[in-house]
C-alpha positions as CSV (number, residue, x, y, z in Angstrom):
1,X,5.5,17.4,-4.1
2,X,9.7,18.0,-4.1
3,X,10.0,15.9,-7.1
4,X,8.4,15.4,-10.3
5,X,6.9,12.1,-11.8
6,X,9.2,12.4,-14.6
7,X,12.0,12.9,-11.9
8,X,10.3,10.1,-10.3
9,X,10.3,7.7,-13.5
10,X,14.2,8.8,-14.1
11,X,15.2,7.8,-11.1
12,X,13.3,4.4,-10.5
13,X,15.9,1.0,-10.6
14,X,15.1,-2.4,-11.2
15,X,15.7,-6.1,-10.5
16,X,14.4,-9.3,-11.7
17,X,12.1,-11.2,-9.5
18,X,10.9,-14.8,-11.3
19,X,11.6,-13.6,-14.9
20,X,10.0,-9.9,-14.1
21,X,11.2,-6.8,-14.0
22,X,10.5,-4.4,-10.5
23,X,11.2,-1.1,-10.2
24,X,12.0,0.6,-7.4
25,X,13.2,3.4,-5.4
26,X,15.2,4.0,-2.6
27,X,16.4,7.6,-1.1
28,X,17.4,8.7,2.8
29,X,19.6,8.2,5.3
30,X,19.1,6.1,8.6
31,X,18.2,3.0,9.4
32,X,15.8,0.9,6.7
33,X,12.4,1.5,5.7
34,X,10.5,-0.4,3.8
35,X,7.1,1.2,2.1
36,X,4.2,-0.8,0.4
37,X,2.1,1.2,-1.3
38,X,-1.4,0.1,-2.2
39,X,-4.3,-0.7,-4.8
40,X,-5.0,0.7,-7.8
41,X,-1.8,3.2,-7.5
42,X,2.4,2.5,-7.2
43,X,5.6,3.7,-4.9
44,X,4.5,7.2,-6.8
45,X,2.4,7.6,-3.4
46,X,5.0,7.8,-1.1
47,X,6.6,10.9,-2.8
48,X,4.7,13.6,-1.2
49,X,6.8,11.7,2.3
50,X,9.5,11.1,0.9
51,X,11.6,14.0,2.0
52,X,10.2,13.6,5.2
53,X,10.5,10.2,6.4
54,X,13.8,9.8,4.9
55,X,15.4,12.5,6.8
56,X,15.3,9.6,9.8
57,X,15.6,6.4,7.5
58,X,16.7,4.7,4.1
59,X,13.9,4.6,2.3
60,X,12.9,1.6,-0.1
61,X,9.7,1.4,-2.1
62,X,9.0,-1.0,-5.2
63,X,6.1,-0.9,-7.6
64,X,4.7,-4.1,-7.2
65,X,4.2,-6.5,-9.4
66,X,1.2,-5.8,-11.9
67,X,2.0,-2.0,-10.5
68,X,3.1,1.2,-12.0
69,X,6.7,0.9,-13.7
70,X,7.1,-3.0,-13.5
71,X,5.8,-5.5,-15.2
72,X,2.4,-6.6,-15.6
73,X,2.0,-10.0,-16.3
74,X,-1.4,-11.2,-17.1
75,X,-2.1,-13.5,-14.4
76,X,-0.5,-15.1,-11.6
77,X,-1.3,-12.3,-8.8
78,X,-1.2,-12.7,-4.9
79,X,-0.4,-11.2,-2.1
80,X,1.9,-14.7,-0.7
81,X,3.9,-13.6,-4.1
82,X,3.9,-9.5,-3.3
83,X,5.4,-10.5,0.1
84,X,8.0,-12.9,-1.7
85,X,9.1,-10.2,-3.9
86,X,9.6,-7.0,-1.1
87,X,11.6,-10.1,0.6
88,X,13.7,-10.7,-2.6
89,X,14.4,-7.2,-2.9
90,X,15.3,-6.8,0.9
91,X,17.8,-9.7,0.4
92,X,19.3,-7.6,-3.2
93,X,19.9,-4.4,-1.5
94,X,21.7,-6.4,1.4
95,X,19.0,-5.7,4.1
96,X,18.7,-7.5,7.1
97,X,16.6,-5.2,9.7
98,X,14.2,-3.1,8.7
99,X,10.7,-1.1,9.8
100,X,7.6,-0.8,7.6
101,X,4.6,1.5,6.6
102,X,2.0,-0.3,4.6
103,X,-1.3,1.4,2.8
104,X,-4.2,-0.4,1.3
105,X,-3.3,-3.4,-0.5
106,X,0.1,-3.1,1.0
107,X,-1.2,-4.1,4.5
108,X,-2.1,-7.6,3.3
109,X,1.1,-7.8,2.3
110,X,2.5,-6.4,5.8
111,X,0.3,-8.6,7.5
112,X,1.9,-11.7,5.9
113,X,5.0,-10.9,6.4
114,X,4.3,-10.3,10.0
115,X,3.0,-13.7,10.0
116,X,5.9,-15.5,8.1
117,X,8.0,-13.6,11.3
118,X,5.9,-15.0,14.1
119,X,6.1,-18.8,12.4
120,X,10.0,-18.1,11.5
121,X,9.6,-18.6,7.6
122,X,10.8,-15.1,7.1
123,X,11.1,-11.5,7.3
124,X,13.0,-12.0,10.5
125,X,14.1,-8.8,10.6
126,X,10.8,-6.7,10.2
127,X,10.7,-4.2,13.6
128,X,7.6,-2.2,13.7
129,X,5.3,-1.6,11.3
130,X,2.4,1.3,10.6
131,X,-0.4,0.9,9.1
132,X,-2.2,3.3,6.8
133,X,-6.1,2.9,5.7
134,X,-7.1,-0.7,4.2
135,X,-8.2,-3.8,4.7
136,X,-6.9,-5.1,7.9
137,X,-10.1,-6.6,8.9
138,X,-11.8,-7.7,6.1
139,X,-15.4,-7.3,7.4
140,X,-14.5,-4.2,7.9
141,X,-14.0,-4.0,4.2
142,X,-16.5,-1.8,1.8
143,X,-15.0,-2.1,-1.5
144,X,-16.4,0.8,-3.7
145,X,-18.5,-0.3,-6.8
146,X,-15.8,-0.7,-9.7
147,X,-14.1,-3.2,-6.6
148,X,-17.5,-4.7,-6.4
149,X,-18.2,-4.9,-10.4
150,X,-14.5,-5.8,-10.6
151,X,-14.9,-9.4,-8.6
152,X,-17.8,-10.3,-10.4
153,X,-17.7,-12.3,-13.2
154,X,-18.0,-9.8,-15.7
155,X,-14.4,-8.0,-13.7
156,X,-13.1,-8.5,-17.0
157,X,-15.2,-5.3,-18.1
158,X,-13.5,-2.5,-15.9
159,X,-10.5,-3.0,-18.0
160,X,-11.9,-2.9,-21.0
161,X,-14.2,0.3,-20.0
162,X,-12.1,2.2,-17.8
163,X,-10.7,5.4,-18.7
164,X,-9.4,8.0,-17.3
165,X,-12.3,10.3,-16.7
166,X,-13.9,7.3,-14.8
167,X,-10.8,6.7,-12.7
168,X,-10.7,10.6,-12.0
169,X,-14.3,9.9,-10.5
170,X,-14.0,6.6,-8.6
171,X,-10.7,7.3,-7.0
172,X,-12.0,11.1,-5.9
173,X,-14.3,9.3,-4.4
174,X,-12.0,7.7,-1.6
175,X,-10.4,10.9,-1.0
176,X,-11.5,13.6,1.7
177,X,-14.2,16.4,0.2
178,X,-11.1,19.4,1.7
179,X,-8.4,17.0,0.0
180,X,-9.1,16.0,-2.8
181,X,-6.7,15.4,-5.7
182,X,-6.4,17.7,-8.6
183,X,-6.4,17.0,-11.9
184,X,-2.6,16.9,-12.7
185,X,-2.5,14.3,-9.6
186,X,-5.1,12.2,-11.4
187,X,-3.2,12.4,-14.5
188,X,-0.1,10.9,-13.0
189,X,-1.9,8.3,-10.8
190,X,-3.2,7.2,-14.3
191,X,-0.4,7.4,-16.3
192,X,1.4,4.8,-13.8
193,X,-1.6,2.7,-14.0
194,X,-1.7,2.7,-17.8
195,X,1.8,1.6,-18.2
196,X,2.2,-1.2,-20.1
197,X,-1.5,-1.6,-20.6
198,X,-2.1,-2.1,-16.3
199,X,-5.8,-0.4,-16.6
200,X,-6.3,-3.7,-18.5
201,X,-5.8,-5.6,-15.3
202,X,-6.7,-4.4,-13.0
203,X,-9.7,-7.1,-12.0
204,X,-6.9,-9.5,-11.9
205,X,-5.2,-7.5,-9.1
206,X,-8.5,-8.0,-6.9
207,X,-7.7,-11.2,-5.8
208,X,-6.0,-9.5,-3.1
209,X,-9.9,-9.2,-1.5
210,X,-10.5,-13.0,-2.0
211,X,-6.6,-13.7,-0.5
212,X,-8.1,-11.8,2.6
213,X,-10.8,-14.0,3.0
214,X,-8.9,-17.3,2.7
215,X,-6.0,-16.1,4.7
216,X,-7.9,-13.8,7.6
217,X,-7.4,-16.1,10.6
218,X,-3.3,-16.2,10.3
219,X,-3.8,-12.5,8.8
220,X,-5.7,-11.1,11.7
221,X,-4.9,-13.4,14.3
222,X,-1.2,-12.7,14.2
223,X,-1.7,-8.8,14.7
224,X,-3.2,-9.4,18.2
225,X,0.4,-11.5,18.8
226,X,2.4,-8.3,18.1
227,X,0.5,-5.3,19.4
228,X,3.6,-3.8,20.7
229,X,5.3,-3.2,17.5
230,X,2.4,-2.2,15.1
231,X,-0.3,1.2,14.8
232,X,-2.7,2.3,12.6
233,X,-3.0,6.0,10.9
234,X,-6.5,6.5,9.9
235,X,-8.2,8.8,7.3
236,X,-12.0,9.1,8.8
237,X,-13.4,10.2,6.1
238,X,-12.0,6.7,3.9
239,X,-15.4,5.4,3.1
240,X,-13.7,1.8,2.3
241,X,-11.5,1.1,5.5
242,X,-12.1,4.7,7.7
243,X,-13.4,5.3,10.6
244,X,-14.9,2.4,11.0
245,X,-12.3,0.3,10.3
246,X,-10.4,2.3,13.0
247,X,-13.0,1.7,15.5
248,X,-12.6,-2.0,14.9
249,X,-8.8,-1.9,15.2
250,X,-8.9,-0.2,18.6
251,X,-11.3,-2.8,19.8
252,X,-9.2,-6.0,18.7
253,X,-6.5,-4.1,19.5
254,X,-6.0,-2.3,22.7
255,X,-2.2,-2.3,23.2
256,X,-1.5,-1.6,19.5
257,X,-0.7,2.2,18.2
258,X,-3.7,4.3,16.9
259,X,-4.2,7.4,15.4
260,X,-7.2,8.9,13.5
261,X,-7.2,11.9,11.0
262,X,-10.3,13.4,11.1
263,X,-10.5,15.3,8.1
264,X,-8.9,13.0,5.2
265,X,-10.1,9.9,3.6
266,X,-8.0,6.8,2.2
267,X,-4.9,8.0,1.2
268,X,-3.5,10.0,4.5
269,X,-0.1,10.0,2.9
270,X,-1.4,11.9,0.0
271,X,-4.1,13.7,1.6
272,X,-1.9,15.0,4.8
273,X,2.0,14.2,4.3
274,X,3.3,15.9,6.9
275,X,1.0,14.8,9.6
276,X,1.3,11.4,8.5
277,X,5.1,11.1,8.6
278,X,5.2,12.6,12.0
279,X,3.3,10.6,13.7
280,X,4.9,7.7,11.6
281,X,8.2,8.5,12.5
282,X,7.4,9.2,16.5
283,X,6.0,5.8,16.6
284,X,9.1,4.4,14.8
285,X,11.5,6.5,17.1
């Protein structure tokens, strides 16, 4: 990576959002990109692309809420209120068009916010928007077992147990067997998850799999209604939302962007950087 994490953490800024504070990040030249970064991580991932994609575009990326360096209120979590605060933060940096690439939990939130567009309750000026490994389909969906044990009524467990030596091993797990992280990467994934005590909630920032079930026929059904502004990058090897997944997109959706990485598993933008911001920024050309 160009930058550090403590470069990272010394350069984040923040805003309020409903009485909390968000940190974020923003970097490039061009026109605006927005970048959502997913479940259990923070913006922390897009720094391996950074350089890269904002060669082309301004760059934002926040930490959501629960996330990384801001703050992590104890309940309250969904994606309708993830989507509020990207929006809020659009509208404090004086944004009004912008494109988006969304990983992981970030695509629920990208899939609302196409959906707000399409219904003209907001994020009227999203263009396109790429989509990197996760649930889009959510029977597509194969949550690994601390998701699984997480959702159950004993989630409250995971936070309690968790540590970092059974992070290192779960989150290895998503990753490609040619790509996976080392340890100094596991180290700062989990020292932006333990900020402000996060590993302690992180069953409450699963609800994100139950907002997919409640809101999957405006979630999915609006993808089919924009096909000519949206693709997917996939990491095979993902064994939550890989190949599989991508098989599923390309069958819903013939007209729609697709792209499939062989060799990597859920994080693509970790995993293969530079392949992933090339393709991303051809398709946002």
């Amino acid at each position: 990576m160009a930058i550090s994490i403590e470069q990272w953490r010394g350069q984040a800024k923040h805003f309020q959002f409903e009485g909390k504070k968000i940190s974020y990040w923003t970097g490039g030249e061009g026109e605006p990109l927005l970048l959502v970064h997913g479940y259990p991580t923070a913006a922390w991932d897009w720094a391996p692309t950074w350089d890269t994609l904002g060669a082309q575009h301004s760059l934002i990326a926040a930490d959501m809420i629960g996330f990384g360096l801001s703050d992590k209120p104890r309940s309250g979590y969904s994606i309708l209120q993830q989507a509020d605060m990207h929006l809020a933060l659009l509208k404090h940096l004086e944004i009004g068009e912008f494109d988006a690439i969304v990983h992981d939990y970030g695509v629920s939130v990208g899939q609302e916010l196409l959906a707000r567009q399409l219904e003209g309750s907001g994020a009227e000026g999203l263009g396109k928007m790429v989509f990197l490994n996760g649930g889009i389909f959510p029977d597509q969906h194969r949550p690994v077992p601390i998701q699984k044990f997480g959702v159950s009524p004993l989630g409250f467990l995971v936070g309690m147990l968790i540590n970092r030596k059974g992070f290192g091993k779960s989150f290895s797990a998503v990753f490609g067997p040619d790509t996976q992280p080392s340890a100094k990467e596991l180290d700062e994934f989990w020292s932006l998850m333990t900020e402000q005590d996060g590993h302690r909630i992180m069953h409450k920032l699963l609800h994100y799999i139950a907002d997919r079930r409640t809101h999957e026929p405006r979630w999915v059904g609006v993808l089919e209604q924009v096909q000519d502004k949206i693709g997917l990058i996939n990491g095979a090897l993902d064994p939550v939302s890989g190949e599989h997944a991508f098989k599923r997109w390309v069958e819903y959706l013939p007209n729609a962007k697709a792209h499939l990485l062989p060799d990597v598993g859920h994080y693509p933008h970790v995993e293969a950087p530079d392949r992933v911001a090339a393709k991303a920024l051809e398709w946002l050309t």
